[in-house]
N, C-alpha and C positions, 0 to 999 in steps of 0.2 A: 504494500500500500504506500504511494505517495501521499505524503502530506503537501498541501497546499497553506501557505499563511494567508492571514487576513488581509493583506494586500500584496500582490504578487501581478507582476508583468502578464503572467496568464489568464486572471482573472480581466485586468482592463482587455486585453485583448477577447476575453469572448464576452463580455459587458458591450464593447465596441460593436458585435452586430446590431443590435437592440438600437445605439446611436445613429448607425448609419441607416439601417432601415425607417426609422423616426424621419430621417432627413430625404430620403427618399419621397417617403408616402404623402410627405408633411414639405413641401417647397419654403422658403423664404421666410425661415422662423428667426423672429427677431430674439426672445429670450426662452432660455429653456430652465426651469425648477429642477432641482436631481438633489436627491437627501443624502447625504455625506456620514459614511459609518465608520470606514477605513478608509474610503477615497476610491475605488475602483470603480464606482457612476459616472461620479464627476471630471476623474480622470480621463476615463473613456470620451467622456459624451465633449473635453477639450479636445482630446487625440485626434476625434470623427468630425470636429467642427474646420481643427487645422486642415486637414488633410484632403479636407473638402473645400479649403480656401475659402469658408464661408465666415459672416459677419456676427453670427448668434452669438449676443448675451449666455453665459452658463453662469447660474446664480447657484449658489451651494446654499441646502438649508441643513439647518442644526436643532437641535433641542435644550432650549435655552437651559438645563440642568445640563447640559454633556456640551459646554462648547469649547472643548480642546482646539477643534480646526478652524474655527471661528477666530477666537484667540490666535490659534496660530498664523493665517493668515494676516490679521493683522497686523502681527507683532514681525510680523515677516523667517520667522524661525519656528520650532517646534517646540509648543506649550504643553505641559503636562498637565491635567488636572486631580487633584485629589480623589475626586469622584467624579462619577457619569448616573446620579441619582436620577433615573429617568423610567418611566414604562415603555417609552420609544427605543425598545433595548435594542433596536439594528442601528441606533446611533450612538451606544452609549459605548464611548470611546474617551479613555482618559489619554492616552500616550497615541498622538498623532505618527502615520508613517512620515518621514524624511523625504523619499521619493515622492512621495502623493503629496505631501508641503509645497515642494519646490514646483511640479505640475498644478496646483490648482493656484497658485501665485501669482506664474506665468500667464496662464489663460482662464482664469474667472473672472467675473465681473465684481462679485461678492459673496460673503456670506453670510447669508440672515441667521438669526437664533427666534424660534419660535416656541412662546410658552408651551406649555401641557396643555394646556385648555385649546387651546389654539389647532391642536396635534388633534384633541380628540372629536373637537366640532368638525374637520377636515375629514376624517375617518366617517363619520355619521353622516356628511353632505354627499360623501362619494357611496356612500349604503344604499341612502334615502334616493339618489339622483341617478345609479347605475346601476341599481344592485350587484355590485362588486364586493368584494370584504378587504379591504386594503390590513395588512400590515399596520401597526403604530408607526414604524419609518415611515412606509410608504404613502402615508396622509401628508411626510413635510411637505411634498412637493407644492399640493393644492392649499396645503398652511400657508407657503411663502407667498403665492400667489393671493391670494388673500390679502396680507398684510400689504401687500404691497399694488391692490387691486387700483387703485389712481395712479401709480406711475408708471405700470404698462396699458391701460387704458387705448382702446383702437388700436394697439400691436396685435403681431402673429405670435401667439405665446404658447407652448407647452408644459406638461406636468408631467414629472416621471413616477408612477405607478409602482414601487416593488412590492416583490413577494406577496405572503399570504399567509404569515405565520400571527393568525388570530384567532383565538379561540371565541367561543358564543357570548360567554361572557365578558370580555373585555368590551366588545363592539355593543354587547347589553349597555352597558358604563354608559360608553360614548354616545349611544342613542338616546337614553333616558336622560343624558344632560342635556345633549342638545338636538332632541328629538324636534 
């Protein structure tokens, strides 16, 4: 058995068809949302943006309890944090990769941090709206989008969607708060 780590060059690279087919299907996207756990979304979804000599905003979101990459970003090196006290546990990352620092740097626009509340009304709008079951990560996307619904306003804008690692009752939670 090979082990693969949490952030590994193999990973962006099969993360990257998921980007490029987005860019395909999806022409002339000005920004795109993608939830940041170890960085192989976002990385990706830079990689497929360069490579396609395209214009796209990649906006990284966080979960305001777990913002290592947020931090790190900013701070322009790699920020530890003590904890990643979050239910959005595909994000909760205290020690950012090095590699994925230096690539979401380079080519991100930013990184938002978006409350708990904010994660789980995101999670309940994509139920109530698609019936989908999103993942806690996978609501940052439509979180970020959200917070930040007046300054991409009349743009071509995307959400990245992961996984599906939700039980009934978590999404129970999310819906009876913000049913």
């Amino acid at each position: 058995m090979l082990a693969v780590p949490s952030f590994h060059p193999w990973l962006v690279e099969g993360v990257a068809t998921y980007a490029a087919e987005l860019h395909e299907s999806v022409r002339d996207l000005e920004v795109v949302y993608v939830p940041v756990g170890m960085g192989s979304g976002i990385c990706a979804n830079i990689v497929v943006r360069d490579l396609l000599g395209l214009r796209t905003e990649i906006v990284g979101v966080v979960a305001e309890k777990a913002p290592a990459y947020s931090r790190s970003f900013t701070q322009g090196e790699v920020v530890s944090t003590e904890t990643a006290d979050t239910f959005v546990d595909g994000v909760a990352c205290r020690t950012p990769d090095p590699v994925a620092v230096a690539t979401i740097r380079r080519g991100a626009a930013r990184i938002l941090e978006v409350s708990e509340d904010a994660a789980r009304e995101a999670m309940a709008l994509t139920y109530r709206t698609t019936h989908n079951l999103p993942e806690p990560a996978g609501s940052l996307g439509l979180a970020g989008l959200l917070g930040e619904r007046d300054r991409v306003a009349g743009r071509r804008v995307a959400v990245v969607m992961t996984g599906g690692n939700c039980d009934f009752d978590l999404l129970a939670g999310a819906v009876q708060q913000f049913g």
